[in-house]
C-alpha positions in Angstrom: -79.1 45.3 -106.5 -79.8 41.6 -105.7 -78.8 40.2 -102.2 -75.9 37.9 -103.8 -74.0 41.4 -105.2 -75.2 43.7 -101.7 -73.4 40.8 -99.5 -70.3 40.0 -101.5 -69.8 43.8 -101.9 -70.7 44.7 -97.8 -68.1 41.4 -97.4 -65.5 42.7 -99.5 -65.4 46.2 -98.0 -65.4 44.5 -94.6 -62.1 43.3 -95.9 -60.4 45.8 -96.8 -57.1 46.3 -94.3 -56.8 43.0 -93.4 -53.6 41.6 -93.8 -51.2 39.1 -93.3 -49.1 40.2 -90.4 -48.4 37.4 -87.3 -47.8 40.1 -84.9 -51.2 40.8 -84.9 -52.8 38.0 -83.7 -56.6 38.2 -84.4 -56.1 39.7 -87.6 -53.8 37.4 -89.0 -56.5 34.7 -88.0 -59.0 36.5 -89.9 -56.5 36.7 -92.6 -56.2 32.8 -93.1 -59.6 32.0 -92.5 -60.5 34.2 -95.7 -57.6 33.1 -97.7 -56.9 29.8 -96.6 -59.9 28.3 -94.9 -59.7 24.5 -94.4 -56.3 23.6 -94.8 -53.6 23.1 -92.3 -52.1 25.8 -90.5 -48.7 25.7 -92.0 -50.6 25.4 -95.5 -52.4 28.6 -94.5 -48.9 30.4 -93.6 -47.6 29.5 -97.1 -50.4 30.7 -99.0 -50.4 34.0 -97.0 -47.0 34.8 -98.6 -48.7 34.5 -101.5 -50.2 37.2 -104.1 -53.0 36.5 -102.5 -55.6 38.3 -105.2 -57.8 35.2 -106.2 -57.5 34.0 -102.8 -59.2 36.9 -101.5 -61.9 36.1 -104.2 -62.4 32.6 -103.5 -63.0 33.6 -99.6 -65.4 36.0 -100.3 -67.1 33.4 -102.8 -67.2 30.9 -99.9 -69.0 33.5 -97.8 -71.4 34.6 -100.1 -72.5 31.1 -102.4 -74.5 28.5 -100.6 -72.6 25.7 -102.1 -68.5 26.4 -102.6 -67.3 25.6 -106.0 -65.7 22.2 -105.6 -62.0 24.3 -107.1 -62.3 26.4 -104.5 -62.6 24.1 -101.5 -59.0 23.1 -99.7 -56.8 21.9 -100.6 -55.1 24.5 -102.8 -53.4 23.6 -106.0 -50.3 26.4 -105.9 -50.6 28.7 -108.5 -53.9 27.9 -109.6 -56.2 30.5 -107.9 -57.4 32.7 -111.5 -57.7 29.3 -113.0 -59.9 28.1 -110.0 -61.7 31.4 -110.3 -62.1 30.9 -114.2 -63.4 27.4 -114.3 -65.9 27.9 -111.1 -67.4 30.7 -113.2 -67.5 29.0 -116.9 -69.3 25.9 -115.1 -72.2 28.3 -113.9 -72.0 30.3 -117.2 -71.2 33.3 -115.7 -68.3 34.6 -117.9 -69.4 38.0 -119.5 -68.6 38.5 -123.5 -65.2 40.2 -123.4 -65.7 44.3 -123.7 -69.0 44.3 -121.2 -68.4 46.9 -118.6 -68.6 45.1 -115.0 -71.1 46.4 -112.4 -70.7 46.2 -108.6 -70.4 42.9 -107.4 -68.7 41.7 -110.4 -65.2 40.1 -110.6 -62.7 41.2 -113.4 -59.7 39.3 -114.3 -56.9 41.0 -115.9 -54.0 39.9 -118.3 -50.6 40.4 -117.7 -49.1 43.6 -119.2 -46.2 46.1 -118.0 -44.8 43.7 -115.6 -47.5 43.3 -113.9 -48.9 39.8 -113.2 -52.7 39.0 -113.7 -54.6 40.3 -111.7 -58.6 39.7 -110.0 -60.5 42.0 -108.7 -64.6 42.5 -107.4 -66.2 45.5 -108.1 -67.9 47.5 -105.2 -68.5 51.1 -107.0 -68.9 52.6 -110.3 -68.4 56.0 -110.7 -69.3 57.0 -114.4 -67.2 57.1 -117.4 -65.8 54.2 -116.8 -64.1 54.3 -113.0 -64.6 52.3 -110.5 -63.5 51.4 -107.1 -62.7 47.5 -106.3 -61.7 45.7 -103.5 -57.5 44.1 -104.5 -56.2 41.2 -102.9 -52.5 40.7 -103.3 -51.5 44.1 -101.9 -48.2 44.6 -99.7 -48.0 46.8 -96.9 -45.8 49.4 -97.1 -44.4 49.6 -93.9 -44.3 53.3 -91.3 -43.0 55.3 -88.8 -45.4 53.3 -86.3 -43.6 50.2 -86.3 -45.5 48.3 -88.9 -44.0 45.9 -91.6 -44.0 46.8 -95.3 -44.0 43.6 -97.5 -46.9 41.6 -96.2 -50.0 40.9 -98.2 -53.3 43.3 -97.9 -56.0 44.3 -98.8 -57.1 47.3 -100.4 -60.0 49.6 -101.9 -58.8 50.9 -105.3 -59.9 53.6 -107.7 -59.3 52.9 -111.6 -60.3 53.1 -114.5 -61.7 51.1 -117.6 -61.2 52.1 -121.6 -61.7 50.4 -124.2 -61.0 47.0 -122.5 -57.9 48.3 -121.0 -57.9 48.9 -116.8 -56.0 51.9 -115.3 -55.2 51.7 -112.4 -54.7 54.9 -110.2 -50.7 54.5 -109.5 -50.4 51.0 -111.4 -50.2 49.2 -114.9 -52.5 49.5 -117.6 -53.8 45.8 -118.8 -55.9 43.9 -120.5 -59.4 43.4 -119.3 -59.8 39.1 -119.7 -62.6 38.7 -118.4 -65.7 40.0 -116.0 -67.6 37.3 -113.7 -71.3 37.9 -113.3 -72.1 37.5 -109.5 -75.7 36.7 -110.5 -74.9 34.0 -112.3 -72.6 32.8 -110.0 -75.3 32.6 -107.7 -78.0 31.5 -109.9 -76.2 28.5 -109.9 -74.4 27.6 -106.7 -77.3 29.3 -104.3 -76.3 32.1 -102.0 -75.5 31.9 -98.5 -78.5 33.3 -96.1 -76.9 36.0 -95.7 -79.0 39.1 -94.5 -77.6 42.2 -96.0 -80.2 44.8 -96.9 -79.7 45.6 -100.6 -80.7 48.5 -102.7 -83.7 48.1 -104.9 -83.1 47.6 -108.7 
């Protein structure tokens, strides 16, 4: 595994849980800075209300490339995150012929299907025949018995599924695999970050 895919996936995982909530403090920082990093503070707030699943992408993009594709630098066009995503990957030619199965590290966009909005998502495990688990932006909490507020955007680590170009996802919609990002390429051609993960031989 080369060091771009071991950091964005140790990254990614690091992620998971964090979530948009003002009443906690520190983790609602953390929440903006990987969402929303370099614009204003009320910009930030609005775009955590956000499904915030490309967002999540693009921070863990800025973490992990050496140089930040110029779409994904503040400010934030509205409702332009998968588009931002798409373009940043076509200019480094690192969109994958439609049908090739992603590996860890890799980002999958999915089309709109079953009510269900597109969708990104990076890869962090594959299990065989086709599952996976990935790392979802533009989660919502669902709320408990401790006090904590269902509604607000998350993140979380999700099993599924990929069949014949179709993703299931455990408990969700089935829909249309778009596209898959190579992370290689991505960072073939914006540099990656000196970041010292330890990754797994090839």
């Amino acid at each position: 595994m080369t060091i771009v895919r071991a950091c964005a996936i140790t990254f990614a995982l690091g992620c998971v849980g964090c979530c948009a909530d003002p009443a906690d403090p520190e983790g609602y920082a953390a929440y903006l800075d990987l969402v929303a990093r370099g614009e204003t503070h009320q910009r930030a707030a609005e775009m955590a209300k956000a499904s915030d699943c490309g967002l999540v992408l693009a921070g863990v993009l800025h973490v992990v490339l050496a140089t930040c594709p110029p779409e994904l630098l503040a400010p934030y066009r509205t409702g332009y995150a998968l588009v931002d995503l798409h373009a940043a990957a076509a200019r480094a030619g690192a969109v994958r012929p439609r049908g090739e199965p992603p590996t860890p590290g890799d980002i999958v966009h999915l089309g709109a299907a079953n009510g269900a909005c597109e969708h990104v998502y990076i890869v962090v495990e594959t299990l065989g025949g086709g599952r996976l688990r990935s790392v979802d932006g533009g989660q919502r909490t669902l709320g408990g018995l401790d006090g904590s507020v269902a509604g607000l955007e998350t993140i979380r680590l999700v099993e599924r599924e990929i069949r014949s170009g179709i993703d299931y996802r455990d408990g969700g919609a089935a829909r249309p695999v778009l596209e898959v990002y190579d992370l290689d390429a991505l960072g073939a051609y914006y540099g990656v970050a000196d970041l010292r993960a330890d990754p797994t031989p090839a």
